[in-house]
N, C-alpha and C positions, 0 to 999 in steps of 0.2 A: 540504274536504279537511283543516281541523282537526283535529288528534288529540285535543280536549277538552282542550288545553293551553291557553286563552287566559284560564284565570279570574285570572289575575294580571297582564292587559293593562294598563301603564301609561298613562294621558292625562296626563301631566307634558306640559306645554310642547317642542314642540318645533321646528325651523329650518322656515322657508318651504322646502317640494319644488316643484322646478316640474316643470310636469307633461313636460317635453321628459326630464326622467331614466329617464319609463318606457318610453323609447326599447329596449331593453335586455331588458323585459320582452316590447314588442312583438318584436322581433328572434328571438326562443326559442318566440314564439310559430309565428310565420313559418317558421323552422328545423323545429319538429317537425311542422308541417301539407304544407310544400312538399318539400324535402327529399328525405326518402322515397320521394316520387313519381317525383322527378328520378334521384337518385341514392342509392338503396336499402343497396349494400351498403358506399355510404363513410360513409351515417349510422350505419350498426350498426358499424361500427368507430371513428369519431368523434365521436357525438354525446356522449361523456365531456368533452371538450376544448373542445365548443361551450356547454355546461351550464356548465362550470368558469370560462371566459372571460367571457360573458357574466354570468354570477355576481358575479364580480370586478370587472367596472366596476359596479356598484351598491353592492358594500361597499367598494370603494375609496373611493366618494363619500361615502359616510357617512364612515368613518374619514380618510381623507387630506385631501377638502373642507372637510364640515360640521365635522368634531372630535366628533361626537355617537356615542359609542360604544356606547351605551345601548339604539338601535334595533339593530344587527345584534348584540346579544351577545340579547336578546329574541327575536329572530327564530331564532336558533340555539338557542335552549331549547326554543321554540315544534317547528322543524323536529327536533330531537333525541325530543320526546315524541309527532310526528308517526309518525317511522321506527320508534320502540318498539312502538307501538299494530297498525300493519302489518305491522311485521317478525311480533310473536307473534303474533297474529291469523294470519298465514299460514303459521308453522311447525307453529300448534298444529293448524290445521284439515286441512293435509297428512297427521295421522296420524287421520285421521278418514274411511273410504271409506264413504260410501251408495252402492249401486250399486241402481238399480232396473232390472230386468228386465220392459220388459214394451213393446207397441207404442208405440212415441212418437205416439201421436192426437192432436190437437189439444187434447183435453178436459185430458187427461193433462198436456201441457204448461202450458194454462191453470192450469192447480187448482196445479200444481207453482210458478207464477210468483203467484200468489197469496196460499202458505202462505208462499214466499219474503218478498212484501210483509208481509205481519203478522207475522212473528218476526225480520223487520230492524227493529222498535220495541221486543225483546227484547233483540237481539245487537248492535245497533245496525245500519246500513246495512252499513261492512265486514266486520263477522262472520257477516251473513246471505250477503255474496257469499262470503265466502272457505268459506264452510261447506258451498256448493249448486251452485256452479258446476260443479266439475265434476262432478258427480251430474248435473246438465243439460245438460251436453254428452254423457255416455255416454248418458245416454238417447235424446239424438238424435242420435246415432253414425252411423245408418243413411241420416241425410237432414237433416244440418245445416246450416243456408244461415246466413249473416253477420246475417239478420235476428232470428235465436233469441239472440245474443251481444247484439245493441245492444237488443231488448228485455228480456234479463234487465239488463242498464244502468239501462234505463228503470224499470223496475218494484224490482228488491231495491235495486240498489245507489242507488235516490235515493227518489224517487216516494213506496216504500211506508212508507218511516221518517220520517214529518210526523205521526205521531201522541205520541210520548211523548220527552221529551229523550234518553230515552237514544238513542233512532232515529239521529238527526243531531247533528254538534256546533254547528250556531248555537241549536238548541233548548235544547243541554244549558247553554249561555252564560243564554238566556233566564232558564233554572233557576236558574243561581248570582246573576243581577241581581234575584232576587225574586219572578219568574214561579211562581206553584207546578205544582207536579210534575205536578197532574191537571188544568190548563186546558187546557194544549193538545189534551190528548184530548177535553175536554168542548165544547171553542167550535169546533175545526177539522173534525171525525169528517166532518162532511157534504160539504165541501172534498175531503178526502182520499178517501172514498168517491167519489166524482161522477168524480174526477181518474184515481182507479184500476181505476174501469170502465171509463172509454174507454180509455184505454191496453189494457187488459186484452181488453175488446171485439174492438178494433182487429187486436190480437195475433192472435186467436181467427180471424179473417177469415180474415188472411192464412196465418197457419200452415192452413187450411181448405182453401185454393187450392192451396198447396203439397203438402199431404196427398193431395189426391184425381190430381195427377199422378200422384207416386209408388209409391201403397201397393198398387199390385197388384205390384209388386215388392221390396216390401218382404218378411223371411222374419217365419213365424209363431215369435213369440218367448214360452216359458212364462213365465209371469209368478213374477216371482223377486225377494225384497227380503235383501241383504246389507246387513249393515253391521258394520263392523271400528271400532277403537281406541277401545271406550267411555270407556277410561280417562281420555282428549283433551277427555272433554265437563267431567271437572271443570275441567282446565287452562283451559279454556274462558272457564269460569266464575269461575276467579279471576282471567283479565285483565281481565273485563268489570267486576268486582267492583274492582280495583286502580285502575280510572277515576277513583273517587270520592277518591283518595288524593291528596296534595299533591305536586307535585315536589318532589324527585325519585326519592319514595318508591315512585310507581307505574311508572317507567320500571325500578328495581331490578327492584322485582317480576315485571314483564313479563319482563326479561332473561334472571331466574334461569329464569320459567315457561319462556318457550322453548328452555334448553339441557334444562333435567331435560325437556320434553316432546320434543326429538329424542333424546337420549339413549333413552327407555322407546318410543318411537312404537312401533307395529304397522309392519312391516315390510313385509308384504302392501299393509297401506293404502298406504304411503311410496310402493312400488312401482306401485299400480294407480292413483297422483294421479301418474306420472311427476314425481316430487318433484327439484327441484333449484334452483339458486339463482337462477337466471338472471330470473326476475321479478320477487324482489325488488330487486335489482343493478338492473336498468333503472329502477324507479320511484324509489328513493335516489337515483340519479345526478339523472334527469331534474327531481326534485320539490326535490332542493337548489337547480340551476339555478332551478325557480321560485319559492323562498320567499325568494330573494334578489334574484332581478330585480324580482318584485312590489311589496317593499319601500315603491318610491319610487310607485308607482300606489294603495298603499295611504295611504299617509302626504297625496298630494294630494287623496285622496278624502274624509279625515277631516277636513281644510282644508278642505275645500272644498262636503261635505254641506249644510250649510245654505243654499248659494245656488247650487244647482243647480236651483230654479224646481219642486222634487218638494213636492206638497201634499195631495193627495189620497189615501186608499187604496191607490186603480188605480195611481198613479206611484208609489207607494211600494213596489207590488207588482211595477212593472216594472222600477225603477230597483234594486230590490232582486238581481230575477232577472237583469238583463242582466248588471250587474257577477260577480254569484256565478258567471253562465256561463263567466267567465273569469278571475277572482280567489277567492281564498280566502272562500270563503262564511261562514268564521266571524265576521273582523275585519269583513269587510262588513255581517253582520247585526247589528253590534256597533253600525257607525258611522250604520246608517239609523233603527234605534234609538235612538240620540244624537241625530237631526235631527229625528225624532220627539218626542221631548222636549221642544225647543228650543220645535220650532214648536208646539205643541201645550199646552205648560206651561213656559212658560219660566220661569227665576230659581229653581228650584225644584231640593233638595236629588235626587241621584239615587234612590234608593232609593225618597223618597215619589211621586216624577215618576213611575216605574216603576208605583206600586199605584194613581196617576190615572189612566193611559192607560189602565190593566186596568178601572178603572171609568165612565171617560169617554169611551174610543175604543178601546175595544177591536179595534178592527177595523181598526186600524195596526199592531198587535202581528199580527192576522193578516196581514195583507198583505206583511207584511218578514216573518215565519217562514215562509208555503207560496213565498214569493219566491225566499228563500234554497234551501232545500230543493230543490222544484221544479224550478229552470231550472236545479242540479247537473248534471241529464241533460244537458244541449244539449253540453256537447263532450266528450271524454275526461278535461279534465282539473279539470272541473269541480265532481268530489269526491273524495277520495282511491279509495276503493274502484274507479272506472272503470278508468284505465287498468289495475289490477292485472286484472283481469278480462278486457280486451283480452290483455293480456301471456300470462297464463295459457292462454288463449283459443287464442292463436298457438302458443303452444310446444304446444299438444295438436293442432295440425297442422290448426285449424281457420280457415276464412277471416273476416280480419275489413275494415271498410269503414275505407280514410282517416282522417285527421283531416278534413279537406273532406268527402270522402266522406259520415263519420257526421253530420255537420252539413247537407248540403246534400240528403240521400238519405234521412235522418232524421228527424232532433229539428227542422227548422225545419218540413217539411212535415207532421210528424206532433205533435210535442208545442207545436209555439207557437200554431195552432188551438183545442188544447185550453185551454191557458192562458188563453187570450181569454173562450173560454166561460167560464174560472175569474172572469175577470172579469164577464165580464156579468153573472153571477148574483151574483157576491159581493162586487165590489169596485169596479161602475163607481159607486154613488153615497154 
């Protein structure tokens, strides 16, 4: 859920966290998964106040406690170049309408969730969701079930961007530690592949089941391809372009791209993505509440990496993915990385440590990257791109499942199977 803000992560010393502070993070967790469930319309009216509160006893503790001001002013630059990267990313994409006209088939949504997967290694994961989604939702306008929402999750917004840094931000991290640009495509492809079929397979099934209920009442629809606001695809492209900029030169950037890109948008397009603020407002609120409460679950995990008993690959690849399921994937990939090193080459300057493992174990660097990545999917909030896609999702009046729901109806029955497989071939010895 990194915005590619962490290439300037401090490891300065810092105060023992105990791990009872991430009490706070749990709580927000709880909050957005139960909640809802219970009492629907006092979360949409107060979940501001539960994010804001909750938020505050975590930097309270840094500032008032520890006196170490240095974590939440980081975290706030980090979340600041977080909100940049999403905010333009989903202004600019808003003046962009693909509209394909044509049966929602099975095949059609496959091949559609597919090119999704491969041009989120371009656009990265968020710009592949913010660019397609609703293209995939009007196309299945006619017979959309919550499962076409949580599998475009599964496939653009995580899954399909494990091939190149730009895809995900724990790769892009990899990149700035030394990793070069073309390994990860050259050593994971097969990983990536194996992982993106079944998913993709899996998809296929079920949209098949559902297809053949429906479709004799489905209408014969001409096959028709729109597309409005070409101008958005430069915009596009120099946010994605502004990534590689240093704070806080690429959040200007971004700023100025998305006023001059609402200011000029296609009007048509604005109107036919039903544009308005309301998703990005939910994920600001919500993802402050988590970049703050996480804080102290991050801070004991970076303590505490090295003797957490993870040795192998397979636990490197688990230990990796369970955390990113529910913490920030970037500093996660950062810190299992760092235990990697330790254990692996210890006493050893970073940088050279970084060009051993590439030549000596390479298969730790894989195991903490498809880790990272990968287990994104399992909840909503476990890369930025998701819940905007939910949000998005909702406000286009479509159904989507729980926080329990997606997790339990989902990603544990359908993506942790596959994972395992990930393992057995690649990473149990």
């Amino acid at each position: 859920m990194n915005a590619f803000a962490s290439e300037a992560v401090s490891h300065a010393a810092r105060p023992e966290i105990p791990l009872a502070m991430s009490t706070p993070f749990v709580l927000l967790l709880l909050a957005i998964a139960f909640i809802p469930l219970f009492k629907k319309h006092w979360w949409e009216k107060h979940y501001p106040m539960v994010s804001l509160v909750l938020g505050l006893v975590s930097v309270g503790y840094y500032l008032g406690v520890l006196h170490y001001y240095h974590r939440p002013w980081h975290t706030l630059v980090e979340y600041f170049s977080f909100i940049c990267l999403i905010g333009s990313l989903f202004v600019v994409s808003s003046g962009i309408e693909i509209d394909i006209e044509r049966k929602s088939t099975p095949l059609a949504n496959t091949l559609l969730l597919a090119f999704g997967a491969i041009i989120s290694n371009l656009l990265g994961t968020t710009g592949a969701s913010m660019l397609l989604i609703r293209s995939f939702l009007r196309l299945n306008k006619s017979r959309i079930k919550g499962y076409h929402v949580i599998f475009f999750i599964f496939e653009v917004s995580n899954c399909g961007g494990a091939l190149t840094p730009i895809g995900d931000p724990p790769l892009f991290l990899g990149y700035l530690k030394g990793i070069p640009f073309e390994w990860v495509f050259l050593n994971v492809w097969p990983i990536w592949l194996l992982t993106n079929a079944m998913i993709l397979g899996l998809f296929f099934v079920m949209d098949t089941m559902n297809y053949r209920k429906v479709s004799g009442s489905l209408p014969d629809v001409p096959h028709r391809f729109v597309f409005r606001g070409a101008q958005n695809i430069l915009f596009l492209a120099i946010v994605l372009g502004s990534v590689f900029m240093p704070t806080p030169y690429r959040e200007v950037v971004m700023i100025l791209i998305s006023v001059v890109a609402y200011k000029f948008a296609n009007k048509e397009a604005l109107k036919a993505n039903d544009f308005n603020w309301e998703p990005i407002r939910e994920v600001g609120i919500l993802f402050a509440g988590i970049f703050a409460t996480m804080m102290p679950a991050l801070d004991w995990l970076e303590q505490n990496a090295s003797t957490l008993g993870v040795t192998s690959p397979g636990h490197f690849f688990f230990a990796t993915g369970s955390l990113s399921s529910f913490l920030d994937n970037a500093p996660t990939y950062l810190n299992f990385l760092s235990a990697a090193m330790g254990l692996k080459v210890p006493g050893v300057e970073e940088k050279e440590a970084v060009q051993m493992l590439l030549a000596q174990f390479p298969e730790y660097i894989k195991a903490i990257s498809m880790g990272a990545v990968f287990f994104g999917a399992n909840t909503y909030i476990g890369n930025a791109p998701n819940f905007m896609v939910k949000t998005i999702s909702e406000q286009s009046g479509v159904p989507t499942a729980s926080f329990l729901g997606y997790m339990f109806k989902y990603s544990i029955p359908i993506l942790i199977p596959i994972f395992v497989v990930d393992w057995w071939i690649f990473f149990r010895t």
